[in-house]
Each structure stands twice: as C-alpha cells, then as structure tokens.
N, C-alpha and C positions, 0 to 999 in steps of 0.2 A: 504494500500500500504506500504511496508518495503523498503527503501531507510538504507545505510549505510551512518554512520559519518566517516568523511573523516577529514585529518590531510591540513589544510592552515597555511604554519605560523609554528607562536607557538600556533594556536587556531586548534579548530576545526568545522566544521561547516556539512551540507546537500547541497549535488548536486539538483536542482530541473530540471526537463525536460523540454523542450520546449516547449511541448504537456502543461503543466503542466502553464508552465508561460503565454501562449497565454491566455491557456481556463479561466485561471483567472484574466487575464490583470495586470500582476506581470510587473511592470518592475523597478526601479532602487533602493524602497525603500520599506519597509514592517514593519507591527507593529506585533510586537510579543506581545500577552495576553496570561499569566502565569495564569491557572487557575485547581484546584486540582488535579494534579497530570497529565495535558496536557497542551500541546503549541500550540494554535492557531497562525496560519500563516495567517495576512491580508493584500491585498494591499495596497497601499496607493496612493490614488488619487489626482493628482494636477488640480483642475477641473480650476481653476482662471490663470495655468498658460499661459502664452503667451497674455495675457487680453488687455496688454500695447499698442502689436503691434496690433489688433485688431481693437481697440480704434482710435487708428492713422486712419487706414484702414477707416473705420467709419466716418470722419471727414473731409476723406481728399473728400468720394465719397457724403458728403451730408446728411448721416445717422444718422446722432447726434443730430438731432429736437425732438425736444417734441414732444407726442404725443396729447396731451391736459396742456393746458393752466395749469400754477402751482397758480396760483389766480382766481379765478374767479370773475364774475361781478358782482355777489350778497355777494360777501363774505364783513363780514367786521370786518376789519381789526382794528376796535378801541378799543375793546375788548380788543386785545391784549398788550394793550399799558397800 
C-alpha cells in the first residue's frame, strides 16, 4: 500500500485510514520498530487499563473471594520459619 508523507507542524508524518486503524485496533498510541531499512507500525495495547474501576465493581457486587483457600490444612507452615 503507498500512502504519502504529509507536512504536520514542523514535522512530518502518515495519514493512516480508518479501515486501516479499526482492522488493526490502532488507537491512541503505536511503537515504531526501526529495523533494516523498514518501519514497523505496532499497536499498542492497554490491556490493564480501567482495572481500578473494575476492581471496585468487583467488591462492591461480592466478586473478590477466593476461590480456594490461600493455606491449607495440611500445609505446614514451620518450615518456613
């Protein structure tokens, strides 16, 4: 695909298309990998974001129990000491 560099600024930069930004789940932030003689365009995924409010959500409906025990009844714990 041939896309023109365009003048932003004092910089210049690439238009990317819609079609373009959807199909690859582009949105606010991208890593560019410099590598022999080409530029990879990657997304960049916030997968943790929003986690906080979530958490809340979680807490407040009851959601935030164990699912198994963090000790058990065989375990023993002198070992460790």
């Amino acid at each position: 695909m041939e896309t023109s560099v365009i003048k932003i600024g004092n910089s210049k930069g690439i238009r990317l298309s819609k079609t373009i930004l959807e199909k690859y789940n582009i949105k606010d932030k991208v890593e560019l990998i410099l590598e022999k003689g080409q530029i990879i365009i990657k997304p960049i995924a916030s997968p943790r974001k929003n986690w906080e409010k979530e958490f809340k959500k979680m807490s407040e409906n009851g959601d935030d129990k164990l699912l198994m025990n963090d000790v058990f009844d065989d375990e023993n714990l002198e070992e460790w000491m």
